[in-house]
C-alpha positions in Angstrom: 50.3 50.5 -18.0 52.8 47.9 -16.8 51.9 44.4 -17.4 51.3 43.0 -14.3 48.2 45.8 -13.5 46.9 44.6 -17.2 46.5 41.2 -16.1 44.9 42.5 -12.5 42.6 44.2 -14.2 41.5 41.9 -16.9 41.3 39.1 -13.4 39.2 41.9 -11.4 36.3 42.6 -14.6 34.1 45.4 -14.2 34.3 47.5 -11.4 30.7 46.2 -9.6 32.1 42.3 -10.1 34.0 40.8 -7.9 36.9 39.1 -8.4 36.1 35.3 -8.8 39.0 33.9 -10.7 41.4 34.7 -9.0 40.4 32.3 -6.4 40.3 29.4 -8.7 42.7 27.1 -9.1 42.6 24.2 -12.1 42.2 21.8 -9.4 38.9 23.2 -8.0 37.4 22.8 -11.3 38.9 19.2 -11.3 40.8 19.4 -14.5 44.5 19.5 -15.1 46.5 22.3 -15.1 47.9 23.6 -18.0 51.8 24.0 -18.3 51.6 27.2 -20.1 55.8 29.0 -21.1 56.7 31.5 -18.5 56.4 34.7 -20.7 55.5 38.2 -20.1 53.1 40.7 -21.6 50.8 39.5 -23.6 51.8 35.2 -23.6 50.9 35.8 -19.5 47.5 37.2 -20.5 46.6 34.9 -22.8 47.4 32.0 -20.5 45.1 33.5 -18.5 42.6 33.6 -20.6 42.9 29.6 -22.1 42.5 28.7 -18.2 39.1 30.4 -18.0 38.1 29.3 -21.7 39.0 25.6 -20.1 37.0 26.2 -17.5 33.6 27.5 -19.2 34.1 24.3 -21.4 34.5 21.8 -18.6 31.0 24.1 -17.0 28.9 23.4 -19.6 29.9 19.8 -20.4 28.8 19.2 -16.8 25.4 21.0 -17.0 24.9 19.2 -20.1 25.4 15.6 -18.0 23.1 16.8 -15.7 20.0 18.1 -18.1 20.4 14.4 -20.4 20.8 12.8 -17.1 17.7 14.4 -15.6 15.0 13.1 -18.7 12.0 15.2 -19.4 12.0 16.8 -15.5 14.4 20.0 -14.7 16.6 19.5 -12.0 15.2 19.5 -8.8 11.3 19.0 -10.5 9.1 17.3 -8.4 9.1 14.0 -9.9 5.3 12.1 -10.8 3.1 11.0 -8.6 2.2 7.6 -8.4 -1.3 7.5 -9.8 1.0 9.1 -12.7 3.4 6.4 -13.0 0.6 3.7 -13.2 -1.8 5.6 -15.5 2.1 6.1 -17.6 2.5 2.4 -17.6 -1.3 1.7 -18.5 -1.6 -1.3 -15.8 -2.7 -1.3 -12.5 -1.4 -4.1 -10.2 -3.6 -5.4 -7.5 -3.3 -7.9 -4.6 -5.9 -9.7 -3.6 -5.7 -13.0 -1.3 -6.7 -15.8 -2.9 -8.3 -17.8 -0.2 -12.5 -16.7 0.6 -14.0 -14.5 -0.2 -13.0 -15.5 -3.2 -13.5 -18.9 -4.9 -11.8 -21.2 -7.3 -14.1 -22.4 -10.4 -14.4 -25.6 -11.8 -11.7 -24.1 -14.3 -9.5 -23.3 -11.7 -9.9 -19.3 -12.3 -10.5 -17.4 -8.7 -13.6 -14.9 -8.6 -15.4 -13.0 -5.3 -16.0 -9.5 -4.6 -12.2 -8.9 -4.1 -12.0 -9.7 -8.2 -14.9 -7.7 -8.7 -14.0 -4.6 -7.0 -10.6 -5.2 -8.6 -11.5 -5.1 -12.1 -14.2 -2.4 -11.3 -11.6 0.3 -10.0 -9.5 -1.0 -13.5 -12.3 0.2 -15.4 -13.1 3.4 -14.1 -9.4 4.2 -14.3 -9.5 2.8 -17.5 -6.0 0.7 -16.7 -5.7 -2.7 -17.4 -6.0 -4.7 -14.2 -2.9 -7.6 -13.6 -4.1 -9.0 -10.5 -1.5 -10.8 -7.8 -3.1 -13.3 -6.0 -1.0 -13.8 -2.6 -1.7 -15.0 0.8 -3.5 -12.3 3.0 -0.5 -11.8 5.3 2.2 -11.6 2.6 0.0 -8.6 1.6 -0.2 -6.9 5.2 3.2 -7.7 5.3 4.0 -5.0 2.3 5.5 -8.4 0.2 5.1 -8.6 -3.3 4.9 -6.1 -6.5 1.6 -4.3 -6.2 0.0 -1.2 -7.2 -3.5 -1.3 -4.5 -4.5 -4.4 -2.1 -7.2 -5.8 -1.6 -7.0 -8.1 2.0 -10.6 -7.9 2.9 -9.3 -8.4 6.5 -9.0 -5.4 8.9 -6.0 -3.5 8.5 -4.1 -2.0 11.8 -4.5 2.0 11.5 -1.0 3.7 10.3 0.8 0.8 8.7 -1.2 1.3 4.7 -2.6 4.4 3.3 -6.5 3.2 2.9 -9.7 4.6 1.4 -12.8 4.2 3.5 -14.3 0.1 3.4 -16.2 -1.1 0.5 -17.6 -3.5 2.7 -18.0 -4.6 6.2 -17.5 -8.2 7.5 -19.0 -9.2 10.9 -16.6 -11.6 12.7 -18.6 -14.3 14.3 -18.6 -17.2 17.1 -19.6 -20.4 15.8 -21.1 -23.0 18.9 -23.2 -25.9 18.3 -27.0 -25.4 18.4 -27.2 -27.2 21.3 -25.2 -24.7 23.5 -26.7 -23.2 26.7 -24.2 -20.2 26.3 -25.8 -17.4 25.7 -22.9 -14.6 25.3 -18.8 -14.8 24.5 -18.4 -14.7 28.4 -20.2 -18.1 29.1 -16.8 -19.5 27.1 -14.6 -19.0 29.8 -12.6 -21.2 31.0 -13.8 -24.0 27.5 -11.4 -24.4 24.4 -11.9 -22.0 21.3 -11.0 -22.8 17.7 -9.7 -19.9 15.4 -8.1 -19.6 12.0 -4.4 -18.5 12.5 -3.5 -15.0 11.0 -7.0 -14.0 11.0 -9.3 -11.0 12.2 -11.2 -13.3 14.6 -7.1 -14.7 16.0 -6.2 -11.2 16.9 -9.5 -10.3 18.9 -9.5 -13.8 20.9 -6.1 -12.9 21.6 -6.7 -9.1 22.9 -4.8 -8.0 20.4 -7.5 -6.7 17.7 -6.2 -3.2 16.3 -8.3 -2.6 12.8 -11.2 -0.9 12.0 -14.6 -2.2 13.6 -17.7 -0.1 13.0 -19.7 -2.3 16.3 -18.3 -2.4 19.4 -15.4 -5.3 20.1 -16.8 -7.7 22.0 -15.0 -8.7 25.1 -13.3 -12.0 24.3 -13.6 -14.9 26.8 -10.7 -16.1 29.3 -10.0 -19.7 27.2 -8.5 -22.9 28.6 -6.8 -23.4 25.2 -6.9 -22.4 21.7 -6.9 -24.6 19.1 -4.8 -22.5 15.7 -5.9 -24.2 12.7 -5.5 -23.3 9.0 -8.9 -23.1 7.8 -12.7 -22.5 9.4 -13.9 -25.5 8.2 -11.3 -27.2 9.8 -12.5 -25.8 13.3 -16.0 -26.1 12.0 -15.4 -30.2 12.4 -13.2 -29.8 15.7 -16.6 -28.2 17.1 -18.8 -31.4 15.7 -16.2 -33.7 17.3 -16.6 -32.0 20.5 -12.5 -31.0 20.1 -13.5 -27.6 20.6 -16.6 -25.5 22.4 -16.8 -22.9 19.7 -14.8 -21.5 17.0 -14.2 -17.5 15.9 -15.1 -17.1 12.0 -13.5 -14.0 9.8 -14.7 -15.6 6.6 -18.1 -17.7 6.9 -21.3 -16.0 5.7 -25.0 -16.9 6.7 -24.8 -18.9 3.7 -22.5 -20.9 5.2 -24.3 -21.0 8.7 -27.6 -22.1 6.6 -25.0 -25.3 5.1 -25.0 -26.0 8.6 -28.0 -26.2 10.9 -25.7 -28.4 13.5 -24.0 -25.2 14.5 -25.0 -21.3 15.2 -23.8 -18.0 15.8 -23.6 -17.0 19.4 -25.2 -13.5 20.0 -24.3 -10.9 17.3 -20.6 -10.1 15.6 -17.7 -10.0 18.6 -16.7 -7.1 15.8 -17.4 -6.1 12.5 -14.3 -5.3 10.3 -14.6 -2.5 7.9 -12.6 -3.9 4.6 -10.8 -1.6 2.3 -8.6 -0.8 -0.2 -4.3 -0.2 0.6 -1.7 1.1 -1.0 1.9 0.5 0.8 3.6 3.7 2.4 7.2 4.4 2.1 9.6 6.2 -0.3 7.2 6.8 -3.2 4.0 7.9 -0.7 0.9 6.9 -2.9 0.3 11.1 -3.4 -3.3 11.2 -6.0 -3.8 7.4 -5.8 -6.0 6.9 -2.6 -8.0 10.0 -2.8 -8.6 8.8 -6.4 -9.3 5.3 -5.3 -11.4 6.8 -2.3 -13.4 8.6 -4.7 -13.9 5.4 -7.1 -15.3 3.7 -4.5 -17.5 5.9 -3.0 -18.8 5.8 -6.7 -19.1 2.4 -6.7 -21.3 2.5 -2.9 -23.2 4.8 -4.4 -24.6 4.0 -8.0 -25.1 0.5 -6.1 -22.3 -1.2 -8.0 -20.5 -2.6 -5.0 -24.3 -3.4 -3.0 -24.8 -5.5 -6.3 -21.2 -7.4 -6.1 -22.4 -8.0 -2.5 -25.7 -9.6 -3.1 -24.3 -11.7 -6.2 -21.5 -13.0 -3.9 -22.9 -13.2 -0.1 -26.3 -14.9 -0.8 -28.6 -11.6 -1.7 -26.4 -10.0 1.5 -25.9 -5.9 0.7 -22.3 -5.2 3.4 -21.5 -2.2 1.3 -23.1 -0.6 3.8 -22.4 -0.6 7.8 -25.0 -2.1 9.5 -26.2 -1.4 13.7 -26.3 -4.3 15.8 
């Protein structure tokens, strides 16, 4: 046998393999060629040969980049969820705004049913809780580093992955008790006070897209509206006869009782159902809602969440929805 059909057969292998390597060239396996004598016989063959024995080498070393590269997880594994990441790292990060419900004590540390619910779910995960206190539209607006949120303001279907409310806020128009007006439409025409960025903004404005479990009130045709920072700042604009009425998101009958000058006007233009968020996007929070979800249906009902509720709203349960 000659040696050119020695070499063609060594290239072609066994008969029911095809023949691979004789379609490679040094430069599609990205290494340099070999300058290798011209010879025949044998010296031919065996150059042959050191090319392929390059090649396996230069196979391997790559496949070896790849598994070190990869960690614990094969190639192409589906890579941890991220309830798994957090329960991993042993903390839980949670945003929670640091305005009311919540309140600073004397000592200057925040508390409310936001911090409660917070260091609840912590518990019953049993993660460390690190809470990030940031202003309630840095957290609708996805900012920050956080694991959950915690708003307690409505939250626009589609834009967070939620679990069901763990407690429901009614949303309220303030007049003074001397009014005649009897209903939201009887403050056409008459200037409105209303926190800016709030639940009670978006509904005067037409604009209301949460969750509400009463019906939306229809809100009144306003001369002007007067955008101020806080509710007791629209509170006094009322007194001093700046304003007709103001739209509350955050004062409780507590607060109404503080205040026998002024009254709500019918029942809630809208009640916002308040839950927990986790932010959408690249990492979709897979296993940490549904576990969340479950947490807090726990916490509804073994009466933990009723009890935060009455401690923190004046003997008020909202873990629950209630009919107007």
């Amino acid at each position: 046998m000659s040696d050119e059909r020695i070499e063609k057969a060594l290239l072609q292998g066994p008969p029911d393999e095809p023949a691979y390597v004789a379609h490679m060239t040094p430069a599609d396996l990205h290494v340099p060629a070999m300058e290798m004598p011209r010879a025949k016989g044998r010296s031919r063959i065996l150059a042959g040969v050191a090319q392929m024995a390059v090649a396996a080498v230069v196979v391997v070393a790559v496949v070896g980049i790849v598994v070190i590269r990869s960690g614990s997880f094969e190639v192409g594994a589906k890579p941890p969820t991220r309830l798994a990441d957090i329960q991993a790292r042993g903390v839980i990060r949670i945003a929670i705004r640091p305005d009311r419900p919540q309140v600073t004590t004397p000592a200057g540390a925040r508390s409310g049913i936001d911090v409660d619910v917070a260091s609840e779910i912590g518990r019953r995960l049993g993660l460390r809780v690190e809470l990030v206190f940031l202003p309630v539209d840095e957290i609708l607006a996805g900012r920050g580093e956080w694991d959950l949120g915690l708003p307690s303001s409505a939250v626009e279907p589609g834009t967070f992955a939620t679990t069901a409310p763990y407690y429901y806020w009614p949303v309220r128009l303030i007049v003074p008790a001397s009014t005649a007006a009897s209903a939201p439409s009887d403050l056409t025409g008459i200037t409105v006070c209303v926190v800016t960025g709030s639940g009670g903004e978006a509904w005067l404005d037409g604009r209301f897209k949460g969750v509400s479990v009463t019906p939306v009130a229809v809100p009144p045709s306003t001369s002007a509206e007067h955008r101020l920072a806080t509710d007791e700042a629209c509170a006094a604009e009322v007194t001093a006869g700046a304003s007709a009425a103001f739209v509350t998101s955050s004062w409780s009958d507590a607060d109404l009782a503080a205040r026998p000058d002024l009254i709500q006007l019918g029942g809630p233009v809208l009640t916002e159902g308040r839950a927990v968020i986790a932010m959408l996007g690249e990492a979709d929070p897979e296993g940490l809602i549904p576990e969340i979800d479950r947490i807090v249906a726990a916490m509804r009902s073994d009466g933990t969440i009723a009890d935060f509720s009455r401690r923190r709203f004046g003997g008020l349960d909202l873990s629950q929805p209630t009919t107007p």
